[in-house]
C-alpha positions, 0 to 999 in steps of 0.5 A: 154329670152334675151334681147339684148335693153330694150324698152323705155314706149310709153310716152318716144317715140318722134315722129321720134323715135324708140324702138328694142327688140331683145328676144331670145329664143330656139324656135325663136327669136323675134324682136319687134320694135316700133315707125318709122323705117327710116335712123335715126334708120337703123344703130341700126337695122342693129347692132342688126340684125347683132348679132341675124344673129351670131346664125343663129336663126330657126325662125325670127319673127318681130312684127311690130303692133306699128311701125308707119312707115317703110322706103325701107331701113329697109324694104330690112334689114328685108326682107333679114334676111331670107338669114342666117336663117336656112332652108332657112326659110323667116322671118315672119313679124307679124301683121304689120299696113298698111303702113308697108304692103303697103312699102313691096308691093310696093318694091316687098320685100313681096315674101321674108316674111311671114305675120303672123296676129292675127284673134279672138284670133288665129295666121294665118299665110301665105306666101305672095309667094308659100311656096314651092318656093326656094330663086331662084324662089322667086327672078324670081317672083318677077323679073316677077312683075317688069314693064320693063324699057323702053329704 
């Protein structure tokens, strides 16, 4: 296991804060962040995100469970991670809070994610679009989800 930045105790948090860990293995690679993903905390994501891309990991998971709170920036970095996993595999988002769930509807960033939730003592784990959906059809659906402008 690596650790590319160790995680701050709960008690260390301050509101507005927040704590990346970045874990590293063969199977896949973990990204456990918690506390507020907003512009503040983008840069960091960003960097640590960067260097997890380098590998091109098989699997991309985010456990989001003590994330309080997402904004549509590090939703879109997140939900765009999948354009260099191999595979053409989509990141798996796992057991987000409400609030994370309802910022990757509303921005239609959903259809590029799995959400992986934990159910008495099991993972389930589905894609929130058709898992024999490519990229291209992925953006198409979520084109389709969009209200047209009016002009």
């Amino acid at each position: 296991m690596t650790r590319l930045c160790p995680l701050p105790e709960d008690d260390d948090l301050r509101s507005g804060q927040a704590a990346i860990e970045v874990d590293v293995r063969p199977e896949a690679t973990t990204v456990l962040i918690r506390g507020e993903l907003d512009l503040m905390s983008l840069p960091a994501l960003a960097g640590l995100l960067a260097e997890v891309g380098r590998d091109r990991p098989e699997r991309l998971v985010f456990d989001l469970a003590r994330t309080s709170f997402m904004d549509c920036g590090s939703a879109r970095l997140i939900a765009g991670s999948g354009q260099w996993l191999r595979d053409s595999r989509r990141p798996v988002i796992r057991r987000p809070g409400p609030g994370v769930r309802r910022i990757l509807g509303l921005t239609g960033l959903d259809v590029y994610c799995e959400v992986e939730e934990l159910a008495r003592d099991s993972i389930r784990t589905w894609c929130l679009c058709k898992s024999s959906d490519s990229r291209e059809q992925a953006d198409e659906r979520l084109d389709s989800r969009r209200a047209p402008r009016a002009e």
